[in-house]
C-alpha positions in Angstrom: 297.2 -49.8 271.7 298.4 -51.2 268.5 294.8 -53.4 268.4 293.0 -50.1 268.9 293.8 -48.5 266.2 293.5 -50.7 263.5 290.2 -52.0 265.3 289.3 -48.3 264.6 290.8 -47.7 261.0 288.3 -51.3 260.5 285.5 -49.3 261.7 286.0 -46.5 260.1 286.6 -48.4 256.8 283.0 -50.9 257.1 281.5 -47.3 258.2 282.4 -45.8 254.7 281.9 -49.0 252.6 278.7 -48.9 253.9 277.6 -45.8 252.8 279.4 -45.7 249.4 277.6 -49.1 248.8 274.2 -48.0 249.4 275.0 -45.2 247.0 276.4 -47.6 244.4 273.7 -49.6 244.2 271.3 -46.5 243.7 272.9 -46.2 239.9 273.5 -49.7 239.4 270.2 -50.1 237.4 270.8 -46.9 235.4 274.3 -48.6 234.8 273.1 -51.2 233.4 270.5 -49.7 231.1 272.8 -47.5 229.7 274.8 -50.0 228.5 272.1 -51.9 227.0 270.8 -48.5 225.0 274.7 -48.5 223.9 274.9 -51.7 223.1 271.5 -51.4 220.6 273.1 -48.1 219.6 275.9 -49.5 218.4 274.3 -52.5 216.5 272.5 -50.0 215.0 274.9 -47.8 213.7 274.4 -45.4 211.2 271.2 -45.8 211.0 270.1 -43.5 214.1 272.4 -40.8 212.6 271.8 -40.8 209.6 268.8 -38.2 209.2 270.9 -35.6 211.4 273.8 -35.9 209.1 271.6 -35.4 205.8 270.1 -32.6 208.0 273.2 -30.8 208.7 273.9 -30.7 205.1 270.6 -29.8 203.5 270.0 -26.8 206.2 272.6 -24.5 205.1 271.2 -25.2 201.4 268.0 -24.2 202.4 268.4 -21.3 204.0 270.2 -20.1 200.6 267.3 -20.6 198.7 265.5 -18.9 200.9 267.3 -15.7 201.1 267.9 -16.4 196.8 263.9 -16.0 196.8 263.4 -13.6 199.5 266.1 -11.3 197.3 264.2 -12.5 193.7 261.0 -11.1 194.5 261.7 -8.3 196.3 260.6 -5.5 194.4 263.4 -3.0 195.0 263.2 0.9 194.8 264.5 1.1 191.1 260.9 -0.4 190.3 258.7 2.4 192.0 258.5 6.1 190.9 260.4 8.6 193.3 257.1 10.9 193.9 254.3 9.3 194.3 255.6 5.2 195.3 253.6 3.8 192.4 255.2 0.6 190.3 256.3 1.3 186.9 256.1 -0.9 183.9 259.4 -3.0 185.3 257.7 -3.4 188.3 254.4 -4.1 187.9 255.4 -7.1 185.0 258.3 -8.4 188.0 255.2 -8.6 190.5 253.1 -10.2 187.6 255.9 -12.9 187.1 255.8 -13.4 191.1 252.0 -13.7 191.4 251.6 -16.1 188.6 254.6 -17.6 187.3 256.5 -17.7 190.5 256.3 -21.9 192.2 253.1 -21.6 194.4 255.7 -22.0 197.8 257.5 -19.5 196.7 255.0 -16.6 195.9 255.6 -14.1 198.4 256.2 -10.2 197.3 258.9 -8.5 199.3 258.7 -4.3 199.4 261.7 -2.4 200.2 261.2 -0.4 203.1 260.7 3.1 201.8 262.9 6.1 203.5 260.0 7.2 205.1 256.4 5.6 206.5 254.5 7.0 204.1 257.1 6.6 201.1 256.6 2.8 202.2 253.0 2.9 202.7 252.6 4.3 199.0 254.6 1.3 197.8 252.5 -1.6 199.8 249.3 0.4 198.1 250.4 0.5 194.7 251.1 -3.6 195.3 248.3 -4.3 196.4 246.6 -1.9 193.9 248.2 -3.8 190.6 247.5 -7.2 192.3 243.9 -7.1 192.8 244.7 -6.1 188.6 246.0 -9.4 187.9 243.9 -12.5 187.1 245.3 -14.8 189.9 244.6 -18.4 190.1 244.4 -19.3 193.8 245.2 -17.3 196.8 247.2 -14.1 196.4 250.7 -13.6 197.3 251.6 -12.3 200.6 253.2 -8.8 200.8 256.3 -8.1 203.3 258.5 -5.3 204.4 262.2 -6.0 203.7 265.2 -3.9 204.2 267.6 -5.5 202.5 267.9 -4.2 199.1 268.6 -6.7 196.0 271.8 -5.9 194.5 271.2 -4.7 191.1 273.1 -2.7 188.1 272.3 -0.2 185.1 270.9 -1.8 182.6 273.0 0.3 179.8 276.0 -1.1 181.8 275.1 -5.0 181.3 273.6 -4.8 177.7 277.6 -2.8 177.6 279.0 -6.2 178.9 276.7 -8.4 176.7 277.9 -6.8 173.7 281.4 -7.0 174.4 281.2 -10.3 175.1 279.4 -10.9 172.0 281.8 -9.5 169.7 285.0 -11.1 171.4 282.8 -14.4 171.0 284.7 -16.7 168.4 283.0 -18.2 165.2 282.0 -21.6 165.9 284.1 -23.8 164.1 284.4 -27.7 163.0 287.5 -29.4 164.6 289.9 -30.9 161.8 289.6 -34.2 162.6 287.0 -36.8 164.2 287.5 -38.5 167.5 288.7 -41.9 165.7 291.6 -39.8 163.8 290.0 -39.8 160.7 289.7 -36.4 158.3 286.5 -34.5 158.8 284.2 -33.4 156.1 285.2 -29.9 156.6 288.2 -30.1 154.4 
């Protein structure tokens, strides 16, 4: 009795060697060419990795300056009259600077979205209106609908601020003495 059991734990143990071998070999080729790719991988070091990493900076940076441009040449409500959507003087030499000034990448007009359809239907005319004014080498710029409005102040309030700062700007004065210690002409 004692025979027949490890005669069956022997059978039972060939039985499963025999099916997790067939199994094993199945992978064994995949094994082996994985370590191979890792092995070329790792003589080659950073070099594969390299463009991700320079892309994983540079991406954030780029979508900046798109959103800086998308915001710079968005011709924002401040630029349009009230009653009728057409551009006033502000606004027609900001779309002037876009159309012709503006790097050739980079010249797309951005409307902001009126508070009503025809409010932003007036604006897109009066766009289009004073670009077909404007002598425009090459194609002309494209015209989009944005919501996000450009953050902007009074002007009265920042020519305020550039005064002060103007007059609590020192006179520029001569230091005493030179970089070598010696006396300066000054005295």
């Amino acid at each position: 009795m004692r025979c027949s059991i490890t005669y069956r734990h022997l059978l039972i143990a060939i039985a499963l060697m025999s099916i997790t071998t067939t199994s094993v070999q199945a992978g064994w080729h995949d094994f082996w060419h994985k370590v191979g790719v890792g092995y070329h991988r790792n003589n080659a070091w950073p070099d594969p990795f390299n463009e991700m990493d320079a892309m994983a900076v540079i991406t954030p940076f780029e979508t900046m300056k798109v959103n800086g441009w998308r915001l710079h040449n968005t011709i924002g409500a401040e630029q349009f009259r009230n009653s009728d959507g057409a551009l006033l003087t502000a606004g027609q030499e900001r779309l002037r600077w876009i159309a012709t000034q503006a790097p050739p990448n980079r010249r797309q007009v951005f409307v902001l979205r009126g508070r009503t359809p025809d409010q932003t239907d007036a604006r897109i005319a009066s766009v289009k209106e004073a670009l077909d004014r404007f002598n425009i080498r090459g194609p002309a710029p494209e015209i989009a609908i944005i919501d996000r409005e450009p953050p902007t102040a009074p002007g009265n309030w920042a020519t305020q601020i550039n005064r002060t700062w103007l007059q609590q700007l020192p006179s520029p004065k001569l230091p005493g003495t030179s970089a070598a210690g010696t006396a300066s002409a000054t005295r």
